[in-house]
N, C-alpha and C positions, 0 to 999 in steps of 0.2 A: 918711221911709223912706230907708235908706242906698242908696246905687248900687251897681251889681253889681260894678263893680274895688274899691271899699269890702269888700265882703263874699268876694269873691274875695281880693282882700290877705289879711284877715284868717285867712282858709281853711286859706291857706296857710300863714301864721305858726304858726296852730296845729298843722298836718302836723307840723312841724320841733319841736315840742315837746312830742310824744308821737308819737316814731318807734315804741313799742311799738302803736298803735290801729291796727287795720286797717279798712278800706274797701271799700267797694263795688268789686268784681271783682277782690279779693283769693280767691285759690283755697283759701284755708283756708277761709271762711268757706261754706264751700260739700262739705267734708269732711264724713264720719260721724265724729261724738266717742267716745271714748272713756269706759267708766267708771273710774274712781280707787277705790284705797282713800280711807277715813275722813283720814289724817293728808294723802294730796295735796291731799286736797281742801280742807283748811283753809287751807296753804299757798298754793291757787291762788284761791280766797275771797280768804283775806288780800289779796296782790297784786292781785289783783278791784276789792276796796274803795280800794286806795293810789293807784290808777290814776283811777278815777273821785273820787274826793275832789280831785286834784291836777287833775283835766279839768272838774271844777266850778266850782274855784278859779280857773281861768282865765280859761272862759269863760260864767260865771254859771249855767249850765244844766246838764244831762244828769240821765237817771230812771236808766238799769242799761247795764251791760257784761254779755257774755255770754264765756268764756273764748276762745270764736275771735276776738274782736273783739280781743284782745292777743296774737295769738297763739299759746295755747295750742289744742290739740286734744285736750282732754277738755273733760269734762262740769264745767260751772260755771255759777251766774249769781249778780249783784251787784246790788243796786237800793237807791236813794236811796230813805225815805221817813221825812218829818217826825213 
């Protein structure tokens, strides 16, 4: 089992390279979404998926993003499955 500055370092390395992911007591994540047309919505999918492919690549893990989790404040969600 890694030690908590082990898992804290790493934590953090990650923050810094995915300054788009938001976190726990971030105030967006806590707004009412919005709905989208058809064509934002692919656009914000799109990015959705770029994001989570790029945060799986990193850190071997993650299931879905949900569009406040980057950011955005509409209505989106993105989910890994095999």
């Amino acid at each position: 089992m890694k030690d908590i500055k082990t898992v804290c370092g790493n934590f953090y390395e990650i923050i810094g390279k995915f300054p788009e992911v938001r976190y726990v007591g971030d105030p967006i994540l806590r707004q009412e979404t919005e709905d989208v047309s058809l064509e934002e919505g692919y656009k914000i999918g799109k990015r959705l998926g770029e994001v989570l492919m790029r945060y799986r690549g990193e850190v071997g893990y993650g299931r879905g993003f949900a569009a406040p989790q980057i950011g955005e404040g509409e209505v989106g969600i993105c989910d890994f499955r095999r």
